[in-house]
N, C-alpha and C positions, 0 to 999 in steps of 0.2 A: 483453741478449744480447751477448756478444763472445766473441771466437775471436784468438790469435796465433798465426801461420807466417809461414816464410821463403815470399817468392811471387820472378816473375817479373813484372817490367814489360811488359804489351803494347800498352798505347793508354792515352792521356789525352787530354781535349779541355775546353778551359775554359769552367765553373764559375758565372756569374755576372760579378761585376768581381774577385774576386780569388780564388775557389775554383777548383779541377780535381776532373772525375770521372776515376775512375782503374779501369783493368784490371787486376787480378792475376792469374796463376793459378800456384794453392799446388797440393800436391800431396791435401790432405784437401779443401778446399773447390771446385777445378776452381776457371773461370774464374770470380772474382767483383771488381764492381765495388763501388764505395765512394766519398766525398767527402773530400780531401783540404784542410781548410781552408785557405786562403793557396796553395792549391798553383800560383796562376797569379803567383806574386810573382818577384821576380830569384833571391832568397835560395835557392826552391825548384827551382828551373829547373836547376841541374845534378844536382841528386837524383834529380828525373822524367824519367831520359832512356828511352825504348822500349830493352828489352832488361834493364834493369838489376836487379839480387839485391835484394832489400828484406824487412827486419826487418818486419811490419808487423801492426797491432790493427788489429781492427774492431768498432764497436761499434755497435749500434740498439736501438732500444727494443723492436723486435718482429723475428723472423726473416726476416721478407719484407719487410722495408724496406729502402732503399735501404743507410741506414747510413754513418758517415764513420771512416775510416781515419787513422792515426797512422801514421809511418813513417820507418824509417833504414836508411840506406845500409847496404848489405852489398860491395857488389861494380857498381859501376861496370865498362859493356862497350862502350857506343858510341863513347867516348875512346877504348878501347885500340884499335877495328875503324876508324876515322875514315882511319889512313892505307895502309888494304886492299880497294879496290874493289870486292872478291868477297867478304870478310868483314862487311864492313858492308852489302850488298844482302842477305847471308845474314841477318847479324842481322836486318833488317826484314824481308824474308818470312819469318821462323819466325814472329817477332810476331805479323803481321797474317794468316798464314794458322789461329795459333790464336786470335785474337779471331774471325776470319772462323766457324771448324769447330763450337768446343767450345760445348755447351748450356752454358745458366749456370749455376754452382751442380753440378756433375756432378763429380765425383772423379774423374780418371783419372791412378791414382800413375805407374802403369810407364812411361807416355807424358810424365807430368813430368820422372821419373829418365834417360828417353833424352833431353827437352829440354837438360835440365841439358847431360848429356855433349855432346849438339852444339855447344850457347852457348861450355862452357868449352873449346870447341877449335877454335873461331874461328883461322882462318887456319894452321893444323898443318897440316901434311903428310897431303896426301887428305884434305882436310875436305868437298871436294865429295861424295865417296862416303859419307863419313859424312851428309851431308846427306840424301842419297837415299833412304837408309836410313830415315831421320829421316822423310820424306814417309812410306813405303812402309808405318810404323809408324801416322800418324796415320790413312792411307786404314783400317785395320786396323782401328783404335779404334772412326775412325764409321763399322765396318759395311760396308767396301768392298775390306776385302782380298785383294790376289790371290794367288790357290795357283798357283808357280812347282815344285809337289812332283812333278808325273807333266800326261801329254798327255792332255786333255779328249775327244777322240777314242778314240787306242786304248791311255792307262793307261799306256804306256815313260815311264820314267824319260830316256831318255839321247836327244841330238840335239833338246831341247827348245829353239825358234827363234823364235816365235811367241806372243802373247798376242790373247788375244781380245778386242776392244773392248769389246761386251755383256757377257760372265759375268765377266774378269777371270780367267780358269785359260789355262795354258800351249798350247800346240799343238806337235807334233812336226814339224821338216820335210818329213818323208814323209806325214804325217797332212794337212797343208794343203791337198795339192792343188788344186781350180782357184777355193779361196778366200785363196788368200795376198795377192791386190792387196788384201784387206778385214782384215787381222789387224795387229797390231801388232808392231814388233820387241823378243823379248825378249833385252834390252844386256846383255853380262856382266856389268856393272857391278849389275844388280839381283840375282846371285847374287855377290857379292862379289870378281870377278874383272875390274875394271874395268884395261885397258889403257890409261889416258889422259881426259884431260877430254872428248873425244867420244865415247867410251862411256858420260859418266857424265850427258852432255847428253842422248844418246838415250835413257836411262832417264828422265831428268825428262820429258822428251816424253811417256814412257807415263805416267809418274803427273801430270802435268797433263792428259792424256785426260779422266783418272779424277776427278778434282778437278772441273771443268769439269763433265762429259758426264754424271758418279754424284752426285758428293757435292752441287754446288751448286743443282742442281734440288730437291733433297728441302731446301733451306736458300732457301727461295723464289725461285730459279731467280737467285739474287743473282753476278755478278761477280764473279770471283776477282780477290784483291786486288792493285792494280797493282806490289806491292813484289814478285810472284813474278816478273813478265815482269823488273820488273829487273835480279835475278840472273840472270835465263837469259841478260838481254844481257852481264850482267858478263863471265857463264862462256863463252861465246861470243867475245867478245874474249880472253880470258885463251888462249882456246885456240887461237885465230889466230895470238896471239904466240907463243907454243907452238911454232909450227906453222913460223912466219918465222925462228925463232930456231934 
């Protein structure tokens, strides 16, 4: 059996004394790991960096074997994001929150083709929002998406303010009534009208609810992974400066 695609780097952990197992995930195979022979040597150590574009075969004798992978650089990203506090925290929570989400082995192209565009616009102008996006995309994939289209109440489209913790659908200002201390706020910035990095932090808020509260339970009630809080401090600071300046 073997397969070649371009994948993404999301995790490696070493091997024995000089192999790495390694994460990919391509857009035909989803997330699949594999053995990297040498990969824990000096030689390979700037190759294997988390985030990184990679050429890469996979081969095994049987389809549900673990299998070891061959592999070349395409595109190098944790060098270029190393001197962006907020790009390089982004880089690693896309990583670790898709080794955290994706079943093994599961395809999901359209959610690669939006990784891609977020990876490759690292540090652009409004890449937080793009980021957010990015989140709102994968809660979608596994199953947890929220409809921001009309008020869960009474069906209006317009003065939607609210998000509901439980079902993830919108609520209307006037619809809230004397359950608003219990709803969540929905940020412009999660309907693309984001005023600034504090809009774009209160929407992470709600999709960290969701991550947390929906998705990690049904994923053995496991830990969102610690590279999420650190963008959120990155983007936190960035926006203080912001804020001071």
């Amino acid at each position: 059996m073997d397969w070649r695609a371009d994948g993404i780097l999301l995790a490696v952990r070493r091997h024995g004394e000089a192999s790495a197992i390694v994460e990919l995930f391509t857009a035909e195979h989803g997330r699949h790991a594999g053995v990297v022979r040498g990969g824990a040597s000096r030689r390979m150590a700037p190759l294997l960096q988390v985030g990184a574009q990679l050429d890469a075969t996979w081969r095994a004798r049987l389809s549900d074997h673990l299998g070891s992978y061959t592999v070349e650089l395409k595109q190098g990203r944790a060098a270029e994001a190393m001197e962006d506090r907020v790009a390089l925290a982004g880089l690693s929570s896309v990583c670790a929150l898709l080794s955290f989400s994706l079943p093994e082995r599961a395809p999901y192209p359209g959610l690669y083709a939006r990784t891609l565009a977020v990876l490759d616009g690292l540090g652009a102008n409004r890449w937080a929002e793009a980021y957010l996006g990015w989140e709102l995309e994968l809660l979608a994939e596994m199953g947890f998406g929220l409809d921001l289209s009309q008020c869960a109440v009474s069906g209006v489209t317009q003065d939607l303010a609210y998000i509901s913790p439980r079902t993830g659908r919108a609520v209307s200002r006037a619809a809230a009534g004397e359950w608003v201390d219990r709803l969540l706020p929905l940020s412009p910035a999660m309907e693309g009208m984001s005023r600034g990095l504090p809009d774009v932090i209160e929407g992470l808020q709600v999709t960290g609810h969701f991550l947390a509260m929906h998705l990690a339970p049904g994923l053995g009630d496991k830990k969102l992974p610690a590279a999420r809080q650190r963008l959120m401090d990155a983007l936190a600071r960035a926006a203080a400066q912001e804020t001071a300046t």
